[in-house]
PDB file as gemmi writes it, atoms N, CA and C in Angstrom:
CRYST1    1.000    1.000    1.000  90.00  90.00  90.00 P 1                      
ATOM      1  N   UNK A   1     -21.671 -12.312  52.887  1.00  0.00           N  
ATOM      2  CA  UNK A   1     -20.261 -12.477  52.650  1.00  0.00           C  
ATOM      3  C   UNK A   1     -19.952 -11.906  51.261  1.00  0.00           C  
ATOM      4  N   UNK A   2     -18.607 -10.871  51.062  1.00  0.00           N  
ATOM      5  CA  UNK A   2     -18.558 -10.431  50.109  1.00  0.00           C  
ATOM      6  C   UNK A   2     -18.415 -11.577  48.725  1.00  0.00           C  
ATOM      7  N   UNK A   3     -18.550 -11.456  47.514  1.00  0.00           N  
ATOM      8  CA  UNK A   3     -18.418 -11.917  46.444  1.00  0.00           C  
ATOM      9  C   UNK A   3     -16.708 -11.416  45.895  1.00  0.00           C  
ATOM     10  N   UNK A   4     -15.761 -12.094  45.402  1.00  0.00           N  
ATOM     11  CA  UNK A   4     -14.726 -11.726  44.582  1.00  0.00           C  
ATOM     12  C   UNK A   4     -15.407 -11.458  43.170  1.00  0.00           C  
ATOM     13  N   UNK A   5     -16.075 -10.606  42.671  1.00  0.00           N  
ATOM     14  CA  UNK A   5     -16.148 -10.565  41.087  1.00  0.00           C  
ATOM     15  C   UNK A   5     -15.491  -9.575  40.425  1.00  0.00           C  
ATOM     16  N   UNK A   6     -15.335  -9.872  39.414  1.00  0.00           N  
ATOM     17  CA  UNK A   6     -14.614  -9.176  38.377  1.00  0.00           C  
ATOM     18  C   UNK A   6     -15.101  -7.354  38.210  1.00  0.00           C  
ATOM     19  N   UNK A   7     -13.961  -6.619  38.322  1.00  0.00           N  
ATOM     20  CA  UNK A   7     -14.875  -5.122  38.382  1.00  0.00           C  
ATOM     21  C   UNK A   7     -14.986  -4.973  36.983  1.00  0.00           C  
ATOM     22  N   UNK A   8     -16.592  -3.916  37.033  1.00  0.00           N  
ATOM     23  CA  UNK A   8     -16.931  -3.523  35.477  1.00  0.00           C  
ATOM     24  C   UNK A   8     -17.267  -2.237  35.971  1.00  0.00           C  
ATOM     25  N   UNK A   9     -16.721  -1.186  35.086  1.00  0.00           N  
ATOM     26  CA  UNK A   9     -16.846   0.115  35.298  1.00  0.00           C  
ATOM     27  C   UNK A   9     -18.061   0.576  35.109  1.00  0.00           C  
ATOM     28  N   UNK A  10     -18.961  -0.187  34.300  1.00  0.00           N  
ATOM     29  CA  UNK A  10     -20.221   0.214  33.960  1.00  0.00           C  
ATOM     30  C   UNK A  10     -21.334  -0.358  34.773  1.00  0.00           C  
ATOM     31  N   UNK A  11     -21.045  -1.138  35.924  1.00  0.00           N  
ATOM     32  CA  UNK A  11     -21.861  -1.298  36.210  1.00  0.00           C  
ATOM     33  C   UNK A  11     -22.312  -2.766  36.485  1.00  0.00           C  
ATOM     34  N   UNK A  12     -23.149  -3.575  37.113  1.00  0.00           N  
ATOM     35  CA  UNK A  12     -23.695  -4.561  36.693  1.00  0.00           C  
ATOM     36  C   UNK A  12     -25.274  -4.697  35.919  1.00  0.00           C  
ATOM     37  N   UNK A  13     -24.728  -5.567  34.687  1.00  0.00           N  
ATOM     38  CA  UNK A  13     -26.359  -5.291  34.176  1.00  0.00           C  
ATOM     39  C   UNK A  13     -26.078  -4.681  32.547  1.00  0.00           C  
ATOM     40  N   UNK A  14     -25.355  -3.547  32.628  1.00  0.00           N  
ATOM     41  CA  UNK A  14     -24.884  -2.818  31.492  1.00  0.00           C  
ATOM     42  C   UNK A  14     -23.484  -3.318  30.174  1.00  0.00           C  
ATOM     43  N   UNK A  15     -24.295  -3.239  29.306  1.00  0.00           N  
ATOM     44  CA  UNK A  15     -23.686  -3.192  27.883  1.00  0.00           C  
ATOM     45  C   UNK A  15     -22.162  -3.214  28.492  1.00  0.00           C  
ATOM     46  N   UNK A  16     -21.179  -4.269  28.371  1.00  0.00           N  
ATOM     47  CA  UNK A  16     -20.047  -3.511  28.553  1.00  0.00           C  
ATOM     48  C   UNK A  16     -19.288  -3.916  27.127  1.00  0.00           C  
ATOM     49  N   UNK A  17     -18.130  -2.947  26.536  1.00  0.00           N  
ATOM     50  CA  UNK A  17     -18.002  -3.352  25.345  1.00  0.00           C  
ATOM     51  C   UNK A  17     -16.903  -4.624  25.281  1.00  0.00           C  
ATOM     52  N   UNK A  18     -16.456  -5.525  23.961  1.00  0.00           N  
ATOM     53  CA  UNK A  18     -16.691  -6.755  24.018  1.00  0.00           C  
ATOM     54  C   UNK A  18     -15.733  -6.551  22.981  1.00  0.00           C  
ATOM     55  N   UNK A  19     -14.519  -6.661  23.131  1.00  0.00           N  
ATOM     56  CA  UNK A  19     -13.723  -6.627  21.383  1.00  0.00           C  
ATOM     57  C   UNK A  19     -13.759  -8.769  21.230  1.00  0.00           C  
ATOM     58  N   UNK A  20     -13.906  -8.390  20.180  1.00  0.00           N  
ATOM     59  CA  UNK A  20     -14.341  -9.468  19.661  1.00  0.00           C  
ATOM     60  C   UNK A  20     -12.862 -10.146  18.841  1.00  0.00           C  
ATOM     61  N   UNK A  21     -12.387 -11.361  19.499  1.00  0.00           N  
ATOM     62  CA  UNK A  21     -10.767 -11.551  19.416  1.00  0.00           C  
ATOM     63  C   UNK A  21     -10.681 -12.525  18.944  1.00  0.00           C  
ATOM     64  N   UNK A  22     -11.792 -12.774  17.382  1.00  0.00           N  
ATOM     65  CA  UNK A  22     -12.005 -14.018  16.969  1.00  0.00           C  
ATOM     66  C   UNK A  22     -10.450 -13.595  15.034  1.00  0.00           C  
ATOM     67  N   UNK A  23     -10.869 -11.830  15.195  1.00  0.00           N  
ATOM     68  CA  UNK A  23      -9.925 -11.742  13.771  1.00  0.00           C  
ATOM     69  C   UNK A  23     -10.495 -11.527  13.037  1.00  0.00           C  
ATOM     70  N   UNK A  24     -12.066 -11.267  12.723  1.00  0.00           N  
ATOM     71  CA  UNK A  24     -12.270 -10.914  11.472  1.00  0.00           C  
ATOM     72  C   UNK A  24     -12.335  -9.712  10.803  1.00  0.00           C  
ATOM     73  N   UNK A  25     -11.748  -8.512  11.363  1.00  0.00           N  
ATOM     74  CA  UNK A  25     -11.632  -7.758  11.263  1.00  0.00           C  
ATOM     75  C   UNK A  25      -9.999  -7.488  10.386  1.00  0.00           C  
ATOM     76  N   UNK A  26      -9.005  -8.493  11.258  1.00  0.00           N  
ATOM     77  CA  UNK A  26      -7.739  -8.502  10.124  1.00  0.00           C  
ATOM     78  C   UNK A  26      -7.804  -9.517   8.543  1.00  0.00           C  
ATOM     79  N   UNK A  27      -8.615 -10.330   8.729  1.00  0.00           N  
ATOM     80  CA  UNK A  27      -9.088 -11.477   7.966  1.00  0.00           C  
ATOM     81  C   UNK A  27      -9.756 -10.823   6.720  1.00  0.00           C  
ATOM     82  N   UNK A  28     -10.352  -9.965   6.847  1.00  0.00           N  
ATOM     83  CA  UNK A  28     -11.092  -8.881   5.901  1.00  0.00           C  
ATOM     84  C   UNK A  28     -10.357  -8.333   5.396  1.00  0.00           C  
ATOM     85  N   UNK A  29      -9.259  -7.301   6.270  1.00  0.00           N  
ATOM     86  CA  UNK A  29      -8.244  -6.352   5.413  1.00  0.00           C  
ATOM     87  C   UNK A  29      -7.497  -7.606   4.547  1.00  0.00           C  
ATOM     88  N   UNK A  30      -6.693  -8.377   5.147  1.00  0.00           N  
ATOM     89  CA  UNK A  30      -6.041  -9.481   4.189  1.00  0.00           C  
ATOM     90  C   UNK A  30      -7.019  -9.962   3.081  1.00  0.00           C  
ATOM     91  N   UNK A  31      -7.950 -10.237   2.999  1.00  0.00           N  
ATOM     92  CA  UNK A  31      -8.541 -10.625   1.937  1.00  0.00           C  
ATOM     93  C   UNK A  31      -8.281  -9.405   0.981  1.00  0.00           C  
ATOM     94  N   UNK A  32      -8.805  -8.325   0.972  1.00  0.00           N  
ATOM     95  CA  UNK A  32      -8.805  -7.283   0.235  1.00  0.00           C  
ATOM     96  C   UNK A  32      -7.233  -7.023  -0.283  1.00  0.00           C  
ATOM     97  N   UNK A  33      -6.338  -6.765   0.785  1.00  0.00           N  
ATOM     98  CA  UNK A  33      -4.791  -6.805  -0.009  1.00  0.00           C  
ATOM     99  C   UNK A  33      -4.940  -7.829  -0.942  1.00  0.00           C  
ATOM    100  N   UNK A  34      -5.137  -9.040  -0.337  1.00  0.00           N  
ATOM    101  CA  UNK A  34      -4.880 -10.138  -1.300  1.00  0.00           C  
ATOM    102  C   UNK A  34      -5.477 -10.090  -2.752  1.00  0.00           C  
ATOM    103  N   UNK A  35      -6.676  -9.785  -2.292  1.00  0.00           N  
ATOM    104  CA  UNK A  35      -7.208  -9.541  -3.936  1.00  0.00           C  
ATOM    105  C   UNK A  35      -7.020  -8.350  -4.609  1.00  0.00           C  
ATOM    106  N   UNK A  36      -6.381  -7.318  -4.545  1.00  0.00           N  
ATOM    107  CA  UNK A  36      -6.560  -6.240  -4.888  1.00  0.00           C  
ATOM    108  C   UNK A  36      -4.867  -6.865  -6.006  1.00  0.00           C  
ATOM    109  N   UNK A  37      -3.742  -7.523  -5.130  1.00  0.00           N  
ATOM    110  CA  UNK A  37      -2.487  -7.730  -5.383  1.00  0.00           C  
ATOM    111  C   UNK A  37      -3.056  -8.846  -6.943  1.00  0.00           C  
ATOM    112  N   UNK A  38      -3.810  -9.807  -6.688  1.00  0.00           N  
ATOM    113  CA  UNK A  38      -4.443 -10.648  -7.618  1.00  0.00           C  
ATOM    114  C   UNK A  38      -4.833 -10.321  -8.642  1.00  0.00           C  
ATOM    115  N   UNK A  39      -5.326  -8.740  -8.831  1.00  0.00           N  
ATOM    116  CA  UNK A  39      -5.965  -8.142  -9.915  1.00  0.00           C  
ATOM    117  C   UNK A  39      -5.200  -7.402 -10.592  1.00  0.00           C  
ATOM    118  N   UNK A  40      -4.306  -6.193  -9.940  1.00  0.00           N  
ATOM    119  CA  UNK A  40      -3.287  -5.966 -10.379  1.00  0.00           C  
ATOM    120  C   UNK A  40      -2.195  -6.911 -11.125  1.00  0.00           C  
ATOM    121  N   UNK A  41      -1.833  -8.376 -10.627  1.00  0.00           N  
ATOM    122  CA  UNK A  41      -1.109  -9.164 -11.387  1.00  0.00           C  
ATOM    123  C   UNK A  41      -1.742  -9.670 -12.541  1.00  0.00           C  
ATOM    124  N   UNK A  42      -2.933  -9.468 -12.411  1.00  0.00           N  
ATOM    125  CA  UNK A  42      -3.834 -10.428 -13.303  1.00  0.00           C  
ATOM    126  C   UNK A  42      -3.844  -9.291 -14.631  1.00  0.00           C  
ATOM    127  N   UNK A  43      -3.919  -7.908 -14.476  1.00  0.00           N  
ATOM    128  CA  UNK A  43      -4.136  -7.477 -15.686  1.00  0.00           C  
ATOM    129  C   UNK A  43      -2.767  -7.282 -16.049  1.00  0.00           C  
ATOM    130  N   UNK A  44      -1.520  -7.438 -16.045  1.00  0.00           N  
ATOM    131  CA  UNK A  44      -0.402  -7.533 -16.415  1.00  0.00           C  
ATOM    132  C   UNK A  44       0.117  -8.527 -16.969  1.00  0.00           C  
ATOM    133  N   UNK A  45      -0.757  -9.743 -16.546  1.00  0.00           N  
ATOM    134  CA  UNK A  45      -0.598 -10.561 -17.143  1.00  0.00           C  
ATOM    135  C   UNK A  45      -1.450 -11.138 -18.638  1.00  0.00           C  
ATOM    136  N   UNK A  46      -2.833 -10.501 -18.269  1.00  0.00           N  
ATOM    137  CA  UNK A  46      -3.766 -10.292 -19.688  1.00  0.00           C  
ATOM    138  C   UNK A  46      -2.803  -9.490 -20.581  1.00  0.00           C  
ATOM    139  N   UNK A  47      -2.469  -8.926 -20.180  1.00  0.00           N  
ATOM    140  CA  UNK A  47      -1.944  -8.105 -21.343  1.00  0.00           C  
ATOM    141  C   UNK A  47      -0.199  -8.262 -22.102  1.00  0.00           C  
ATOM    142  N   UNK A  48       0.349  -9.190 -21.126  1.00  0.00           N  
ATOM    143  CA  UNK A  48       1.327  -9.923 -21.583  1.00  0.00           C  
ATOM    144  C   UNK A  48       0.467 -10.999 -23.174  1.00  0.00           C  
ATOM    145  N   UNK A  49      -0.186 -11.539 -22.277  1.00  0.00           N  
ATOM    146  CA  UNK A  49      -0.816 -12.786 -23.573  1.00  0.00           C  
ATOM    147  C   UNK A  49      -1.619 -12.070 -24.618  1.00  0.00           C  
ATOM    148  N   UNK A  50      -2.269 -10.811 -24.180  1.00  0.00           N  
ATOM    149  CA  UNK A  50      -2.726 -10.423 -25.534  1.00  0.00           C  
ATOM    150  C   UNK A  50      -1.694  -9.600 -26.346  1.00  0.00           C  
ATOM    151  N   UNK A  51      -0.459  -9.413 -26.178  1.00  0.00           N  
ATOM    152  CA  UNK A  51       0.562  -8.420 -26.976  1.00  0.00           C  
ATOM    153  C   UNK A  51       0.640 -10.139 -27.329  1.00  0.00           C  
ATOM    154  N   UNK A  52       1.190 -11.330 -26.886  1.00  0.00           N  
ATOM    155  CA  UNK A  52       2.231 -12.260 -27.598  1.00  0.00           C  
ATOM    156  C   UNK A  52       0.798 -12.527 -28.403  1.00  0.00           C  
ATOM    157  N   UNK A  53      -0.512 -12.822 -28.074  1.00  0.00           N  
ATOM    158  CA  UNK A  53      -1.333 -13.115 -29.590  1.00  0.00           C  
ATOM    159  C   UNK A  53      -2.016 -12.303 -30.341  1.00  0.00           C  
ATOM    160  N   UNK A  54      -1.245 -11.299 -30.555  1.00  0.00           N  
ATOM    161  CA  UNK A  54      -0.770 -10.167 -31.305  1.00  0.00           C  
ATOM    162  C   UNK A  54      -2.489  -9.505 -31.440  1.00  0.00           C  
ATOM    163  N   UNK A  55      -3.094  -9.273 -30.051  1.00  0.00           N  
ATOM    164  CA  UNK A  55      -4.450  -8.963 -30.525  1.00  0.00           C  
ATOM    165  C   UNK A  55      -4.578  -7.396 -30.849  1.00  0.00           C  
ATOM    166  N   UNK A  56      -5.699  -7.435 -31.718  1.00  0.00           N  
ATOM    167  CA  UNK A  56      -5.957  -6.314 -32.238  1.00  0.00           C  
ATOM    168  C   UNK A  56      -5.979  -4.689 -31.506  1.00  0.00           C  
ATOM    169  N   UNK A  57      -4.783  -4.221 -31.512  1.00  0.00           N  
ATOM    170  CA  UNK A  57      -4.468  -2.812 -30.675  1.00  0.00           C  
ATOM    171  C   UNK A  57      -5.693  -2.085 -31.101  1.00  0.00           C  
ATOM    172  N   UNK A  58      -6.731  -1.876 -32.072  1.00  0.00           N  
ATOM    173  CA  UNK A  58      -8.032  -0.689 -31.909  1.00  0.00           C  
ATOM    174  C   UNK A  58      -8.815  -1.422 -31.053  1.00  0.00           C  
ATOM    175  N   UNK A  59      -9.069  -2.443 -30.675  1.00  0.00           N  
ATOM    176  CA  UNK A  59     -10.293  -2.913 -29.815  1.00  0.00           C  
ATOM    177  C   UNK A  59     -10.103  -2.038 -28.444  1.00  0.00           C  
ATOM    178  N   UNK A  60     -11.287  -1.859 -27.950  1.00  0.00           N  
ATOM    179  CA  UNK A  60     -11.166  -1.057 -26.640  1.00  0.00           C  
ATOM    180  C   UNK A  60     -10.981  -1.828 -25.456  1.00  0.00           C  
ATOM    181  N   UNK A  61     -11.763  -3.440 -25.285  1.00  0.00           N  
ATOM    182  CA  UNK A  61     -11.073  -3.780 -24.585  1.00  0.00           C  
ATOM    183  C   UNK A  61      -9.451  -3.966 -24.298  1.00  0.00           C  
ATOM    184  N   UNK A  62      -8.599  -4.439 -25.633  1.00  0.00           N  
ATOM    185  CA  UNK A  62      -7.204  -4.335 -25.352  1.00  0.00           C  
ATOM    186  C   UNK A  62      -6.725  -3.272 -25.419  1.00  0.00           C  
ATOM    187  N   UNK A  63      -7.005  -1.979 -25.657  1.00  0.00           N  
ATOM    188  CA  UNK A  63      -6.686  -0.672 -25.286  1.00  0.00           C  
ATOM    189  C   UNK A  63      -7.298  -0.352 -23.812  1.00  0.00           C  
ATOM    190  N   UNK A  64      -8.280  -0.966 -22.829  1.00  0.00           N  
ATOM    191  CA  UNK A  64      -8.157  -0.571 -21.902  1.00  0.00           C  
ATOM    192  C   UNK A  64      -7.250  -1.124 -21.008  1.00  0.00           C  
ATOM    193  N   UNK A  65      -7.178  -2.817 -21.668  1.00  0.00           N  
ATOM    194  CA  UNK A  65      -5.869  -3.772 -20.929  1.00  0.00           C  
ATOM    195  C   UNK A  65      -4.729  -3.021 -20.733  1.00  0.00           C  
ATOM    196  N   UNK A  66      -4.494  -2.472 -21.737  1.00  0.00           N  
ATOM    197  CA  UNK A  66      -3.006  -2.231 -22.227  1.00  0.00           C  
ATOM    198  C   UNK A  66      -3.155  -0.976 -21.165  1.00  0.00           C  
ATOM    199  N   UNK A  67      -3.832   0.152 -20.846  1.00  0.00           N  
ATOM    200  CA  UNK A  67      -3.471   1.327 -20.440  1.00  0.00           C  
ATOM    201  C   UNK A  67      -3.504   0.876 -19.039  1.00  0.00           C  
ATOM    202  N   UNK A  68      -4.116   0.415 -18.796  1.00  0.00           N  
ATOM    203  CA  UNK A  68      -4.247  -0.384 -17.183  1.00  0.00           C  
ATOM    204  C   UNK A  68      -2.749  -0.976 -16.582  1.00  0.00           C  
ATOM    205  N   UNK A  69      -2.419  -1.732 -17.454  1.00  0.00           N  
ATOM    206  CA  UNK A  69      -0.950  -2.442 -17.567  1.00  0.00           C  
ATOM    207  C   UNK A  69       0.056  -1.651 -17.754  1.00  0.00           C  
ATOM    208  N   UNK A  70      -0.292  -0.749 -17.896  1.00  0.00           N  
ATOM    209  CA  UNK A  70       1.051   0.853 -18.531  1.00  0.00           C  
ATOM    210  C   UNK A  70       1.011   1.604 -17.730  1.00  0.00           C  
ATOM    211  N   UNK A  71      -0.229   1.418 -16.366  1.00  0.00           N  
ATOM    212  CA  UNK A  71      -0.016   2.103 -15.491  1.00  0.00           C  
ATOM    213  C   UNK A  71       0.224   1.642 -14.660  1.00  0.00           C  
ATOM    214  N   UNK A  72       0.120   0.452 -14.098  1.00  0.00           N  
ATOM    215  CA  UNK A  72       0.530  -0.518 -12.937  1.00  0.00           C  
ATOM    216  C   UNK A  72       1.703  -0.676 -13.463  1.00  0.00           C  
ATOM    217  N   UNK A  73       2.716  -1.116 -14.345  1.00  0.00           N  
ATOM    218  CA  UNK A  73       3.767  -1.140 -14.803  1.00  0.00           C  
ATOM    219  C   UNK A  73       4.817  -0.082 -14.803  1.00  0.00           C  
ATOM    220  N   UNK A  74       3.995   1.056 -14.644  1.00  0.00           N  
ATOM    221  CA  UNK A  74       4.800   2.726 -15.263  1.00  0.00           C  
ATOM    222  C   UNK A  74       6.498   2.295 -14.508  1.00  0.00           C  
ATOM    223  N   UNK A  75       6.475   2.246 -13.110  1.00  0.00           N  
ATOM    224  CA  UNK A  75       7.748   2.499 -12.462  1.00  0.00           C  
ATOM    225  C   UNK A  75       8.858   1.406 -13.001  1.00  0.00           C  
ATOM    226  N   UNK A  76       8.617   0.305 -13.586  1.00  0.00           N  
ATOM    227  CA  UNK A  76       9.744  -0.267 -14.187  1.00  0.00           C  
ATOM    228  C   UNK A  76       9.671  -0.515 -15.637  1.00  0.00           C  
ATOM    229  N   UNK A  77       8.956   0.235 -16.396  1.00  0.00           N  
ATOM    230  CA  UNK A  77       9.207   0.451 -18.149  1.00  0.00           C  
ATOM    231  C   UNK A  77      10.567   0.598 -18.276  1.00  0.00           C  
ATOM    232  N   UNK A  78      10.900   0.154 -19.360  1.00  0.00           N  
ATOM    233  CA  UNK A  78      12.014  -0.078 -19.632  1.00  0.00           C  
ATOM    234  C   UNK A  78      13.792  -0.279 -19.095  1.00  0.00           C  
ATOM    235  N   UNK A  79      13.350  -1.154 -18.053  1.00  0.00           N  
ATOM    236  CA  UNK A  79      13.721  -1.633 -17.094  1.00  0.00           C  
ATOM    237  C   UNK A  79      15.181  -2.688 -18.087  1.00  0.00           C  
ATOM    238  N   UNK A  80      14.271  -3.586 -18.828  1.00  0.00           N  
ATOM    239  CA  UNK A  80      15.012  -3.979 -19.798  1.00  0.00           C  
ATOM    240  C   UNK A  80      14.719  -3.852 -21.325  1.00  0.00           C  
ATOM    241  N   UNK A  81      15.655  -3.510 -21.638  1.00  0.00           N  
ATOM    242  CA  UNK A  81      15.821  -3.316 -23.304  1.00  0.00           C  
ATOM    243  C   UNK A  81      16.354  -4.589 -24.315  1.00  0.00           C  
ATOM    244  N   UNK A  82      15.729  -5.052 -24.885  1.00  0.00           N  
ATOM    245  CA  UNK A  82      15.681  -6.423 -25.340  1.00  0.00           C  
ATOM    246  C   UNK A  82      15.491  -5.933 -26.937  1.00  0.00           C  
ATOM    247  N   UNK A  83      16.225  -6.317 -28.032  1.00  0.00           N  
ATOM    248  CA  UNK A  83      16.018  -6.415 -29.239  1.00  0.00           C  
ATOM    249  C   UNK A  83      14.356  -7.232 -29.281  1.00  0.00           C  
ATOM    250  N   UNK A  84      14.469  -8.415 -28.548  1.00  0.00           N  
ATOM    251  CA  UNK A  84      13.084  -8.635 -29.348  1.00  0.00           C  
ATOM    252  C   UNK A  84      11.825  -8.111 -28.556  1.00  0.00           C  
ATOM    253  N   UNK A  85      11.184  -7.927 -28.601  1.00  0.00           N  
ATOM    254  CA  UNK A  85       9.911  -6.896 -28.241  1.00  0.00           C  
ATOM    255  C   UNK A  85       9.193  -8.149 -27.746  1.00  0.00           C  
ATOM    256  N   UNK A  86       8.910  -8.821 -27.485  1.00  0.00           N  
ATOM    257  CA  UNK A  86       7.896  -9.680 -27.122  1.00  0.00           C  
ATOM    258  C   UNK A  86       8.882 -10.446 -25.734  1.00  0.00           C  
ATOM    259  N   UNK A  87      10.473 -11.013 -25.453  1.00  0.00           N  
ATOM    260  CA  UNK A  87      10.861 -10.941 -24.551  1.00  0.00           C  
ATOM    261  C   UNK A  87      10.854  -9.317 -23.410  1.00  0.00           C  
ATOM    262  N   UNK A  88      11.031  -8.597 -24.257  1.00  0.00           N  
ATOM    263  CA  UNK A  88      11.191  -7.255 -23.325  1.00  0.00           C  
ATOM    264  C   UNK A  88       9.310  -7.159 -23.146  1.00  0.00           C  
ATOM    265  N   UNK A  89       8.260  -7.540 -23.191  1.00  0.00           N  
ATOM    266  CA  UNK A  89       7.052  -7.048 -22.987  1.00  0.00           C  
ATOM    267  C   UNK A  89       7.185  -7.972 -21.889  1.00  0.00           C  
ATOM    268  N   UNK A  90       7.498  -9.265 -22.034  1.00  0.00           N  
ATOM    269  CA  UNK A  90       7.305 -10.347 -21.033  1.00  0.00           C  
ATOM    270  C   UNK A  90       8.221 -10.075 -19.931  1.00  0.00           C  
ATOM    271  N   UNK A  91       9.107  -9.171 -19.830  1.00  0.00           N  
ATOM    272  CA  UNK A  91      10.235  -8.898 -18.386  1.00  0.00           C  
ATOM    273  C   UNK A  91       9.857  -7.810 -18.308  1.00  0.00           C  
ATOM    274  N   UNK A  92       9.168  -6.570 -18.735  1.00  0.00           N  
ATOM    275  CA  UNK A  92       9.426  -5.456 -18.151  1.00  0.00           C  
ATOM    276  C   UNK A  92       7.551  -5.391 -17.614  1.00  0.00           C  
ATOM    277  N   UNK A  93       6.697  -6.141 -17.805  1.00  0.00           N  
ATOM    278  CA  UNK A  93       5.305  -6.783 -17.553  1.00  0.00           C  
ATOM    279  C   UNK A  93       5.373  -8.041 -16.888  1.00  0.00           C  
ATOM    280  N   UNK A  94       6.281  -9.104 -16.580  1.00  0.00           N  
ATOM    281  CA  UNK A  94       5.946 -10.110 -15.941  1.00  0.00           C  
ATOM    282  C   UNK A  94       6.804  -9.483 -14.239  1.00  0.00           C  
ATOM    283  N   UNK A  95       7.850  -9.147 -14.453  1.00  0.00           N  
ATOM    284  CA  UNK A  95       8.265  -8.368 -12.860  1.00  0.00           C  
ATOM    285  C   UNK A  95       7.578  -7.659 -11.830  1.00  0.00           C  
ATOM    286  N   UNK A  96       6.485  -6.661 -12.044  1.00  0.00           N  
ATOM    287  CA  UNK A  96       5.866  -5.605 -11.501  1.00  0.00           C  
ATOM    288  C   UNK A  96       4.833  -6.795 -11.253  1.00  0.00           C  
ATOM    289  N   UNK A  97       4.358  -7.852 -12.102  1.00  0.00           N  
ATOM    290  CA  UNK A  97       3.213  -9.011 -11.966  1.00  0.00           C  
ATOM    291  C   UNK A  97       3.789  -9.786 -10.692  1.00  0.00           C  
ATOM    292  N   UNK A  98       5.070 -10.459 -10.944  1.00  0.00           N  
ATOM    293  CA  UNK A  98       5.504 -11.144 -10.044  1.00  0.00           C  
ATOM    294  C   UNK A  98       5.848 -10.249  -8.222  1.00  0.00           C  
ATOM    295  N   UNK A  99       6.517  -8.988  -8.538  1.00  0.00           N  
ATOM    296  CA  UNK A  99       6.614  -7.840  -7.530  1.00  0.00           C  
ATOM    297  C   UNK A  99       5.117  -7.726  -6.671  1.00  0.00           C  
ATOM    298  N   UNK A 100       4.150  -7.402  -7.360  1.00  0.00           N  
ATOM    299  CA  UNK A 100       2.943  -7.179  -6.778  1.00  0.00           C  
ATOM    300  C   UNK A 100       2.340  -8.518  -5.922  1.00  0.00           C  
ATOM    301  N   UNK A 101       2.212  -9.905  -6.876  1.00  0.00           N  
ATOM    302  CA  UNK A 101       2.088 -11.121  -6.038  1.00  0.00           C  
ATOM    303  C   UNK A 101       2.678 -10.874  -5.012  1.00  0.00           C  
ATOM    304  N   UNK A 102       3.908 -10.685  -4.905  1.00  0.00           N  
ATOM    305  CA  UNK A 102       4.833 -11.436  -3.477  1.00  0.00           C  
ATOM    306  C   UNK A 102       4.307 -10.334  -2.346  1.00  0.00           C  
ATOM    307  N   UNK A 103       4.423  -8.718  -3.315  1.00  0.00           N  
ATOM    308  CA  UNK A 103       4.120  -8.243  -1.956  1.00  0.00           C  
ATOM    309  C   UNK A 103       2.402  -7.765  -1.069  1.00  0.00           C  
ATOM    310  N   UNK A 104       2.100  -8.229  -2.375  1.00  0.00           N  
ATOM    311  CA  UNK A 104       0.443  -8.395  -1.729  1.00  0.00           C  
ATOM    312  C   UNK A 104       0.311  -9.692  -1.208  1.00  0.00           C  
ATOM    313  N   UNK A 105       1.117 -10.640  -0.937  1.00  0.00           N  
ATOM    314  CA  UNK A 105       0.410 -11.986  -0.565  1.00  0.00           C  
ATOM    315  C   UNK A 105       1.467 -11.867   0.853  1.00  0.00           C  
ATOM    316  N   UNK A 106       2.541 -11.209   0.845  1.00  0.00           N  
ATOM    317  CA  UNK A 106       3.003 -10.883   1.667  1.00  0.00           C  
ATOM    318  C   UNK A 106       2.882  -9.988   3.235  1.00  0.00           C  
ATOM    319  N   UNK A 107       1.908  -9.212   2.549  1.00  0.00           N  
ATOM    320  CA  UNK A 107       1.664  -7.879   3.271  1.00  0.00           C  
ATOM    321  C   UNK A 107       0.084  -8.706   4.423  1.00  0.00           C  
ATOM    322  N   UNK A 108      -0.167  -9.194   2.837  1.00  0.00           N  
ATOM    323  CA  UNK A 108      -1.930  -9.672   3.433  1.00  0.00           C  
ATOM    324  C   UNK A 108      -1.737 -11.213   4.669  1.00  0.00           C  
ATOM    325  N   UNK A 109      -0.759 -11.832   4.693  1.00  0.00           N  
ATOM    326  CA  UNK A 109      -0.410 -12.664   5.602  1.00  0.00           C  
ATOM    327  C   UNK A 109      -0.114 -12.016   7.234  1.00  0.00           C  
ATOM    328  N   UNK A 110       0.728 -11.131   6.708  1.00  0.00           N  
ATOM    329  CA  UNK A 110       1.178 -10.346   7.803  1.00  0.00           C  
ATOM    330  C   UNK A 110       0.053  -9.998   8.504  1.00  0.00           C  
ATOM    331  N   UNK A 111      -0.512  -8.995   7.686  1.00  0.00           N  
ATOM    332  CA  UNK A 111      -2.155  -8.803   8.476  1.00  0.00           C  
ATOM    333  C   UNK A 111      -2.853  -9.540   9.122  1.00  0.00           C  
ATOM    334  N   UNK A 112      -2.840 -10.744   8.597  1.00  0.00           N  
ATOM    335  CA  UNK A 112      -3.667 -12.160   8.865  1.00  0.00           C  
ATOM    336  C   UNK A 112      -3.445 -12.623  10.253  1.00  0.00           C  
ATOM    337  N   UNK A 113      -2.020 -11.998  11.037  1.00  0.00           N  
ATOM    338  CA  UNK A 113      -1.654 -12.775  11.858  1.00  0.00           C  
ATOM    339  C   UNK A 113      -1.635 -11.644  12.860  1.00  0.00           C  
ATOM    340  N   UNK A 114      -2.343 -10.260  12.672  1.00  0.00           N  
ATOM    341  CA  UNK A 114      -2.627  -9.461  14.086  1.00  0.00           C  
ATOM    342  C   UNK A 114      -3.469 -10.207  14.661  1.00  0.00           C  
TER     343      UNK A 114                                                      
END                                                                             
C-alpha cells in the first residue's frame, strides 16, 4: 500500500538542505550594527569629555580621539555656532553621538526581527 510521504527532490537517504530558522544569522548582523553604532557613539563621546577636561591636545592618544571624532562628526560641524566653545563641542559632538545610537540600535532591531 502506497505511503503519503513528503516529496524530496533528492532523493531518499540524501543530504537535503535545511535552512536553519532558528535566526542566527540575523542575530549576528544586529549584533555587529549594534556595536559598530556603540563605538562610533562612544568615541564622540570620549572626546566630548576629553575637550571639557581640557586634555592635553599633543598626546597622540587625544589626537587620535579627536581625528576619529572629526570624522564621524564631519557632516554636522558647525551645525551650531555657540560663543562658548565647550557648549558648541557638546552639540555639534553630542548629536551625530545621539544620531548614530538611535539609528544603529534602530536599524539592528529591525534586523533582529527577519
Amino acid at each position: 500500500m502506497p505511503v503519503n510521504d513528503a516529496y524530496t527532490p533528492y532523493g531518499p537517504g540524501r543530504n537535503t538542505p535545511v535552512r536553519n530558522g532558528d535566526g542566527v544569522g540575523a542575530n549576528r548582523a544586529a549584533l555587529a550594527i549594534h556595536t559598530i553604532a556603540d563605538i562610533a557613539a562612544g568615541f564622540l563621546v570620549l572626546w566630548i569629555l576629553l575637550h571639557l577636561l581640557d586634555a592635553n591636545q599633543a598626546n597622540v592618544f587625544v589626537g587620535f580621539v579627536h581625528s576619529v571624532a572629526d570624522w564621524l562628526a564631519a557632516w554636522s560641524q558647525d551645525i551650531f555656532t555657540m560663543e562658548a566653545e565647550s557648549l558648541r563641542v557638546i552639540l555639534n559632538y553630542g548629536l551625530p553621538a545621539a544620531i548614530y545610537l538611535l539609528l544603529g540600535h534602530g536599524i539592528a532591531a529591525r534586523v533582529r526581527r527577519i
